[in-house]
VOSE-130370 format. One line per field, with one value per residue (C-alpha): residue in one letter; x, y, z negated. Coordinates in Angstrom, 1 decimal. Example, Ala and Ser with C-alpha at 12.3 -4.5 7.8 and 13.67 -1.06 7.14 Angstrom:
BEGIN
type: [a s]
east: [12.3 13.7]
north: [-4.5 -1.1]
up: [-7.8 -7.1]
# end
This chain:
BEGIN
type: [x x x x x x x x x x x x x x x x x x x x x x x x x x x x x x x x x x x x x x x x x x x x x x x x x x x x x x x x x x x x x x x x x x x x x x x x x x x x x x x x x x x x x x x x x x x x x x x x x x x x x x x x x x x x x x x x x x x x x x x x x x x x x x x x x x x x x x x x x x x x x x x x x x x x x x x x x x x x x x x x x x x x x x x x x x x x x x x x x x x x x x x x x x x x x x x x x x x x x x x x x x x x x x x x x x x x x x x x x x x x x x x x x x x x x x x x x x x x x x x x x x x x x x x x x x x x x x x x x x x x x x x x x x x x x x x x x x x x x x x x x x x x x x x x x x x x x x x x x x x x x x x x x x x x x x x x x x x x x x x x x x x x x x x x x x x x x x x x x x x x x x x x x x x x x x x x x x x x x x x x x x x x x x x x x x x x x x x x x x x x x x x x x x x x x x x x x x x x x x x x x x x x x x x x x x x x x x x x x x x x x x x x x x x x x x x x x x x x x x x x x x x x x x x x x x x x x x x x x x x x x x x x x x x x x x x x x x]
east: [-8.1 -4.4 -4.9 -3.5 -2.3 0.8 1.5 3.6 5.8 6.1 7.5 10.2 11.1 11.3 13.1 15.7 15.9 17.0 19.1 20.6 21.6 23.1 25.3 26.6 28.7 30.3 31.2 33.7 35.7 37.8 38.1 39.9 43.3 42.4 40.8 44.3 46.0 44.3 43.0 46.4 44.4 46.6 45.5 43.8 42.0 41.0 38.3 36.5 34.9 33.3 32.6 31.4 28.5 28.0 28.5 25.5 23.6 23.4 23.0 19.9 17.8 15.9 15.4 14.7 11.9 10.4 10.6 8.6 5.9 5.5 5.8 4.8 6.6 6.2 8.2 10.5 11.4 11.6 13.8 16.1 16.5 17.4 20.2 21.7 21.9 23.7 25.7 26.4 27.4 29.9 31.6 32.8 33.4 35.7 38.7 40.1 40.2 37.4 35.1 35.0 34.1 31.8 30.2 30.1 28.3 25.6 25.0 24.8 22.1 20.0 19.8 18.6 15.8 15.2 15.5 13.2 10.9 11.0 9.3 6.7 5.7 5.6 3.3 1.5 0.6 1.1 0.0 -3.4 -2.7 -0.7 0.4 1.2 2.9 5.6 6.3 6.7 9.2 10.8 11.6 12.5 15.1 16.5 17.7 20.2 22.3 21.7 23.2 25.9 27.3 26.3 28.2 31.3 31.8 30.0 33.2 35.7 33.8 33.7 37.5 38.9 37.1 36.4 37.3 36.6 34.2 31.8 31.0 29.2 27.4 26.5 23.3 22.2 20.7 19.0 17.7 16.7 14.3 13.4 12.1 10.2 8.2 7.7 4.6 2.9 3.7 3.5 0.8 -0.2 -0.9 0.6 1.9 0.3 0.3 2.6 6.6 9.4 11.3 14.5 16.2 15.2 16.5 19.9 20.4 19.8 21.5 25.0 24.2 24.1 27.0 29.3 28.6 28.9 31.7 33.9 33.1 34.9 37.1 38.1 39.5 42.0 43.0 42.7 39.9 42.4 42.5 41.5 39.3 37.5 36.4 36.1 33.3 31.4 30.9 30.1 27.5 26.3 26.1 23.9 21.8 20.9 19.9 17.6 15.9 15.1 13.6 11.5 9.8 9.2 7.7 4.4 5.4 8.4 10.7 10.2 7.5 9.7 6.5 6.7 9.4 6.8 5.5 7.1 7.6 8.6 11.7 12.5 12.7 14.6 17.0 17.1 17.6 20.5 22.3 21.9 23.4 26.1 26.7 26.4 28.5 31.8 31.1 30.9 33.9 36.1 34.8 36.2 39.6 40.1 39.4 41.5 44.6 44.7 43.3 44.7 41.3 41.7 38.6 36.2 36.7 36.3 33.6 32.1 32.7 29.4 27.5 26.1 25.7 23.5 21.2 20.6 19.3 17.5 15.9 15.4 14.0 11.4 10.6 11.1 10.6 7.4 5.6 7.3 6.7 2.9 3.0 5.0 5.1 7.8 9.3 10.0 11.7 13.5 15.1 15.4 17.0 19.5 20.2 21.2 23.3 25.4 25.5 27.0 29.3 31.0 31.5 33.1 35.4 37.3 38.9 42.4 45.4 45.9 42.2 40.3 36.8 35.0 35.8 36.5 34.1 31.1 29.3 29.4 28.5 25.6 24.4 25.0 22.7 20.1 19.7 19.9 17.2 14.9 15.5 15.6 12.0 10.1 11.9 11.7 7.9 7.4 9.1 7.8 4.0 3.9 3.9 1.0 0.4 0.8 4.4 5.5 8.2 9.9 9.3 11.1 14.0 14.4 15.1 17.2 19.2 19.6 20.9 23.0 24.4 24.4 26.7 28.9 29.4 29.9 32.5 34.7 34.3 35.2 38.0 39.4 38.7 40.7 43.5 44.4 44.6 46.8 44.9 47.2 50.2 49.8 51.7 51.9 49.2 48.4 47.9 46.1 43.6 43.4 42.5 39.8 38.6 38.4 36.3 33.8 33.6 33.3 30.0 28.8 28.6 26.5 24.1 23.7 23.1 20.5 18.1 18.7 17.4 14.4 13.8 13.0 11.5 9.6 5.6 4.8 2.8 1.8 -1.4 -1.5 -2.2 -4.8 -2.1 -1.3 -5.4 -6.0 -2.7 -4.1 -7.5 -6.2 -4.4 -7.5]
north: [11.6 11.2 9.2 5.8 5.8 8.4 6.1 3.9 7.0 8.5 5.6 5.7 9.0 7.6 4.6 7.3 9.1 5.9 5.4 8.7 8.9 5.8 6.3 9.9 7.8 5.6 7.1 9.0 6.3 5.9 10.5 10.5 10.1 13.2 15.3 14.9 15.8 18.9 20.3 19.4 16.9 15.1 11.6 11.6 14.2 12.7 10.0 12.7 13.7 10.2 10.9 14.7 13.0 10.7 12.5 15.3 12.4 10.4 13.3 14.5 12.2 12.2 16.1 15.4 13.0 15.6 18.5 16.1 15.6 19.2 21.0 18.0 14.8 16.7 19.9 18.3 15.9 18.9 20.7 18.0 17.7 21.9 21.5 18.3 20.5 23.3 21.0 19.0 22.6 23.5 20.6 20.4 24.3 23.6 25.0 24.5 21.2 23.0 24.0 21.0 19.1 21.8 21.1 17.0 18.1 20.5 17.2 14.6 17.5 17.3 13.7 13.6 15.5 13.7 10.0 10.1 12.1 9.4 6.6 9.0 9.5 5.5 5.2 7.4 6.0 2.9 1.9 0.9 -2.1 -4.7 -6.5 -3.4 -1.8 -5.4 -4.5 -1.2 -1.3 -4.0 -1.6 1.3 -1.2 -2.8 0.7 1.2 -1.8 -1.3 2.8 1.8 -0.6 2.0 4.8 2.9 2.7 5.8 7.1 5.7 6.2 10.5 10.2 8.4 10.0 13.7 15.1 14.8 17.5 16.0 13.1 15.9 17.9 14.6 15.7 18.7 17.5 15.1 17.2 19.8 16.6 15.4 19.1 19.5 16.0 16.4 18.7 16.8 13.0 13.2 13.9 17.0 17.1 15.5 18.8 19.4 21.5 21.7 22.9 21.7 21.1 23.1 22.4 18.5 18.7 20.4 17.9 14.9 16.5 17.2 13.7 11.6 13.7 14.1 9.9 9.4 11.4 9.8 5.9 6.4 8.6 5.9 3.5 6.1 7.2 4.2 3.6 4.2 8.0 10.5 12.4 9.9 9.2 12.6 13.0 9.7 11.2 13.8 12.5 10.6 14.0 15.1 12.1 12.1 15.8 14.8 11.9 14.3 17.1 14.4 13.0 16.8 18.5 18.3 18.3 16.6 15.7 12.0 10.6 8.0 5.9 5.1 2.5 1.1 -0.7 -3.8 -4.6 -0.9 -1.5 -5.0 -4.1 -1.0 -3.5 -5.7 -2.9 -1.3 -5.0 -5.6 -2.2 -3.8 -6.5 -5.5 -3.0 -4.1 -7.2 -4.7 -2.9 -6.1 -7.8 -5.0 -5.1 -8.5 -8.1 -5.5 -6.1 -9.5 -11.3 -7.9 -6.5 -3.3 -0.7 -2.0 -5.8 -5.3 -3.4 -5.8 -8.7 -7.2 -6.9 -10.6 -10.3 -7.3 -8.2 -11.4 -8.5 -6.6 -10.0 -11.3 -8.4 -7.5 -11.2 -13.3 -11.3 -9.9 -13.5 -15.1 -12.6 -13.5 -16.9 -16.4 -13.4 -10.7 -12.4 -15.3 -13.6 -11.7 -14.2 -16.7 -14.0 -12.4 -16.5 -17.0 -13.4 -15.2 -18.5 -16.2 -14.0 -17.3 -18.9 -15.8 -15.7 -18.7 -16.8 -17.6 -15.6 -17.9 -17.8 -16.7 -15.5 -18.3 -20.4 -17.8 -14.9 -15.2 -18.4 -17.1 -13.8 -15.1 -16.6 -13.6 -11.4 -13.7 -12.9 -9.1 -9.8 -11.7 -9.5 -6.0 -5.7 -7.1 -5.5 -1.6 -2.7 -3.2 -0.6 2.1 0.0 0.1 3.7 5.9 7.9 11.4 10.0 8.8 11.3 10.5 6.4 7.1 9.3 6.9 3.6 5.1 6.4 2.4 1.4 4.1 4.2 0.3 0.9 3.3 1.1 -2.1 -0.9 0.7 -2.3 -4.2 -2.5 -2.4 -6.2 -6.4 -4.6 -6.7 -9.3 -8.2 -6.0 -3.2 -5.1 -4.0 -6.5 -9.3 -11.3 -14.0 -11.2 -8.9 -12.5 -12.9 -9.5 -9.3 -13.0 -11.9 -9.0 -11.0 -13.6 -10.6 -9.5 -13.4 -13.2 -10.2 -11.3 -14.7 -12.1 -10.4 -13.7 -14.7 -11.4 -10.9 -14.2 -13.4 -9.8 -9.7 -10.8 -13.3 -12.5 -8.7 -7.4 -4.2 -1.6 1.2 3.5 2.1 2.2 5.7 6.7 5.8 6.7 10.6 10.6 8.9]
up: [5.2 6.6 9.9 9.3 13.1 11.8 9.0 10.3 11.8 8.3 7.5 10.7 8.9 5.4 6.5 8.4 5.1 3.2 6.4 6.2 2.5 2.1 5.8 4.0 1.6 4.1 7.1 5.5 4.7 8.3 8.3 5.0 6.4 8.5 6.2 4.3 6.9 7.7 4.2 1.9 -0.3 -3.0 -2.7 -6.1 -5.1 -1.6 -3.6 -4.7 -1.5 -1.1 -5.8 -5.3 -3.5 -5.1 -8.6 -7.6 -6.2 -9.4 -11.9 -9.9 -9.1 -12.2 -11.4 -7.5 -8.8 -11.3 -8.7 -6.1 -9.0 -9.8 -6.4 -3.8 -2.5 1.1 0.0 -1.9 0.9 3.4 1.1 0.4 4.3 4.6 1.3 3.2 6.4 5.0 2.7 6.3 8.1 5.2 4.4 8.9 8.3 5.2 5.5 1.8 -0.4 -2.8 -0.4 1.0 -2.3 -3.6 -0.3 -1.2 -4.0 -2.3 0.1 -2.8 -4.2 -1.1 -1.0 -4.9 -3.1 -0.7 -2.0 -4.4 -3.0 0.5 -1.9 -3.6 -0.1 0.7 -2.0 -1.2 2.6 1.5 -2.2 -2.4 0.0 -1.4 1.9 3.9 0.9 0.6 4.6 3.9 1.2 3.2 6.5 3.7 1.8 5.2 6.4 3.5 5.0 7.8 7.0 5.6 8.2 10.5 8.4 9.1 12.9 13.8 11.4 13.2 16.7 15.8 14.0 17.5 19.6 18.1 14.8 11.6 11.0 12.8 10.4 8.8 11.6 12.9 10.0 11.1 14.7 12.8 9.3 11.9 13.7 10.0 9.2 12.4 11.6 7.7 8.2 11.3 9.6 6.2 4.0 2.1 -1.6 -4.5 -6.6 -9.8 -12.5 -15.4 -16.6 -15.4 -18.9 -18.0 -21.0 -20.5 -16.5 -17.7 -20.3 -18.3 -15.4 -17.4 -19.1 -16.2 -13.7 -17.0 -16.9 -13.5 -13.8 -16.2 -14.5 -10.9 -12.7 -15.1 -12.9 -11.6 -14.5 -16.9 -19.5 -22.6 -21.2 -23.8 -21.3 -19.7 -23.5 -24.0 -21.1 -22.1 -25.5 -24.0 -21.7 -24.5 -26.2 -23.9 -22.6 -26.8 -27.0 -23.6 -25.1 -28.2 -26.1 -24.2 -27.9 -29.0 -25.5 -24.5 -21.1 -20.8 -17.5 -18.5 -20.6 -22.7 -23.2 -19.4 -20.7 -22.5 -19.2 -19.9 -15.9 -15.0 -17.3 -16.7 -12.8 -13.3 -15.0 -12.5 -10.2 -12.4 -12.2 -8.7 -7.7 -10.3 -8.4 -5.1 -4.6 -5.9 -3.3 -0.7 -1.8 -2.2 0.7 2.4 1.4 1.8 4.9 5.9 3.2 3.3 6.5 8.3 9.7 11.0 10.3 13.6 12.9 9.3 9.9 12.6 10.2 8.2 11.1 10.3 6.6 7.5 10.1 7.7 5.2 7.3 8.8 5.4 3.7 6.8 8.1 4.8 1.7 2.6 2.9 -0.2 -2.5 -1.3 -1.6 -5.1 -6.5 -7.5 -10.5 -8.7 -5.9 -7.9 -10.3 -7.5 -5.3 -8.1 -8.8 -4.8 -5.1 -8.1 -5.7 -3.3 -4.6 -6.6 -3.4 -2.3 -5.4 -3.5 -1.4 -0.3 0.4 3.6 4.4 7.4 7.9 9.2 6.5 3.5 4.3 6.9 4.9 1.5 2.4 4.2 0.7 -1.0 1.7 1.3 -2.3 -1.9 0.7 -1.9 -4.7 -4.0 -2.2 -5.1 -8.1 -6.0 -5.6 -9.2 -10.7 -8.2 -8.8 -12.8 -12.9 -12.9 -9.7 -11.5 -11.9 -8.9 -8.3 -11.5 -11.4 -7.9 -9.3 -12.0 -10.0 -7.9 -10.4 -12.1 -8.7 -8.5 -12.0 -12.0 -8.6 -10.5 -13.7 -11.5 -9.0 -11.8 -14.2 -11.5 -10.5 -14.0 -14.0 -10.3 -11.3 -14.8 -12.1 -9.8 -7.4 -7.2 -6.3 -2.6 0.1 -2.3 -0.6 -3.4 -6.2 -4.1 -3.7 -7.2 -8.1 -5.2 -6.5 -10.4 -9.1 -7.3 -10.0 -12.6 -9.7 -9.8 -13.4 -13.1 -10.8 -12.6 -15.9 -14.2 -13.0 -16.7 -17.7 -15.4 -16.1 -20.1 -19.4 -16.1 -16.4 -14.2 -11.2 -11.6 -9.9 -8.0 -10.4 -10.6 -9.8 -6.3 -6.2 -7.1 -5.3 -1.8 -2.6 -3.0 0.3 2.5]
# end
């Protein structure tokens, strides 16, 4: 029986995981300039330490969730921790443009270990009871805003005040504390027999990086480029070949019936569009801010302080209750409807605006309905799965958000940038682009309620999964 009085410090340590691998792809962002500087990067190439993360992140997560399955959430999640370390170590030793990316890319690797692996282990404390499971997954989804606002002043705290180098071993003191409390706070067992499917990870592996790949490559190079069509039929190459290994092995790295859960889908969906419309609102928001109101990098950054303590409030003191009182598919289509409120209110932005008037109320909308619909739709696609699966149901909803983050942003951008968001210093087109962008993310958002809407079933019990999952860790 693991002792329910650790449970609740397993969770510090998942929450700090979630914290962790979202903060790796921001705080970055203020170093690049340096990192140029020092390693000769060509600015086209200088993007792809913040895509070499997140390239290996997205193509193997599905793999990360299998691996937890097979071998144990608890070794997995240890392991994760020790490749993000090195990954960490090498990428402040770098001396040379492709060691530093290759060393990106070992980093994205760990966190596809450890990401997926962090909400098998949540279920696993947490999922045969309903009400501590919402809080839970509340504390766990408030610490990705809460990492990425972080992410972006500890960056320009180390660049000012340090180097570069150490927005990377910033990590390893704290991978080193995560390995030395995975054994003594998280619970053993989980690992089970059966194959790994190598020719099904490979497949969906080069699927989803060559995919990933090719959509924040696109908006660099243009969509009409011959090889960014080139690697999407490529990926589509692949992801086919994976699907037809899955329907012909026994054993396969993802049974395809799992889709026939008709909630599992619908909030992996919902999940994919939110990620969708999130993050090109982030990403916009941002340069608004510092382009056109003329923000430097600490006020833009303290400008998101209040739309992320209203997540992190909303999603730990609000969420929890109403999804209670009235149930996930509510939440969620009310919360993706608020989101779309939101980020329309923020497409009126003016070149002459300021952020009292143009920026802190709208955005405070739009938190709101990230707050009210990301809790309930993680909860239901990680609860619809059976508890053999929980690895993979794990790998596989992070990987909507992240592909849905991917897709969004460089649609987006596409969508910006036929609107006049490349025209840097002309303040009025640079608005326009920014606004057709968050419009273009309303539109989403306001997709997504229509969709979860149709799709989701009403009201959804706990399972016997969340059941038998907390009976085989008491």
């Amino acid at each position: 029986m693991f002792r329910s009085s650790l449970r609740w410090w397993a969770l510090a340590l998942i929450a700090l995981a979630q914290f962790m691998v979202i903060m790796d792809t921001s705080i970055i962002g203020v170093a690049l300039p340096r990192m140029r500087e020092d390693l000769g990067f060509s600015p086209g190439e200088l993007s792809w330490v913040f895509n070499a993360y997140v390239v290996a992140f997205g193509g193997l997560l599905l793999l990360g969730g299998r691996l937890s399955d097979l071998f144990g959430a608890r070794r997995i999640f240890a392991t994760g921790w020790a490749v993000l370390m090195a990954g960490s170590a090498a990428a402040g030793l770098a001396g040379t443009v492709e060691v530093e990316l290759a060393a990106r890319a070992v980093q994205g690797a760990g966190a596809a270990l450890i990401a997926p692996s962090a909400l098998t282990l949540l279920m696993m404390l947490f999922g045969g009871e309903p009400k501590e499971l919402t809080k839970a997954l509340a504390l766990y989804g408030a610490a990705a805003p809460a990492g990425g606002t972080a992410g972006v002043f500890l960056g320009g705290v180390i660049t000012e005040y340090a180097s570069w180098p150490w927005v990377f071993y910033l990590n390893i003191p704290i991978a080193a504390l995560a390995l030395i409390a995975t054994p003594a706070l998280m619970p053993a067992g989980g690992a089970r027999r059966g194959s790994l499917d190598a020719a099904g990870a490979l497949s969906v592996t080069a699927g989803l990086a060559t995919a990933v790949y090719a959509i924040v490559r696109a908006p660099e190079i243009g969509w009409n480029s011959g090889r960014i069509w080139t690697a999407l039929a490529g990926a589509a190459v692949l992801l086919a070949a994976f699907l037809a290994i899955q329907a012909k092995r026994r054993e396969p790295l993802m049974r395809l019936s799992l889709f026939a859960n008709r909630n599992l889908s619908a909030a992996n969906l919902a999940q994919l569009l939110l990620g969708a419309a999130w993050i090109p609102m982030w990403f916009y928001l941002n340069l608004y801010l510092q382009q056109v109101l003329g923000y430097s990098a600490f006020p833009s950054g303290a400008a998101l302080l209040p739309m992320t303590v209203l997540i992190m409030i909303g999603m730990i003191a609000v969420a929890p209750r109403a999804i209670a009182r009235f149930g996930p598919k509510t939440m969620i289509v009310a919360g993706l409807a608020v989101l779309a409120a939101g980020l329309g209110w923020l497409a009126l932005i003016r070149p002459t605006g300021s952020y009292l008037v143009d920026v802190l109320p709208a955005s405070l909308v739009a938190a709101i309905g990230m707050a009210l619909a990301f809790i309930p739709s993680l909860g239901t696609a990680l609860s619809s799965a059976r508890p053999e699966e929980g690895g993979l149901a794990s790998g596989i909803v992070n990987t909507s958000y992240q592909v849905g983050s991917a897709l969004g942003l460089a649609a987006m951008t596409a969508l910006a940038a036929a609107h006049g968001a490349d025209e840097l210093g002309d303040l009025p087109a640079l608005t326009n682009g920014y606004s057709a962008a968050l419009l273009g993310a309303a539109g989403i958002a306001a997709a997504a309620a229509v969709l979860a809407a149709i799709t989701l079933k009403p009201h959804p019990t706990p399972t016997a999964a969340q059941a038998e999952t907390a009976s085989a860790t008491r």
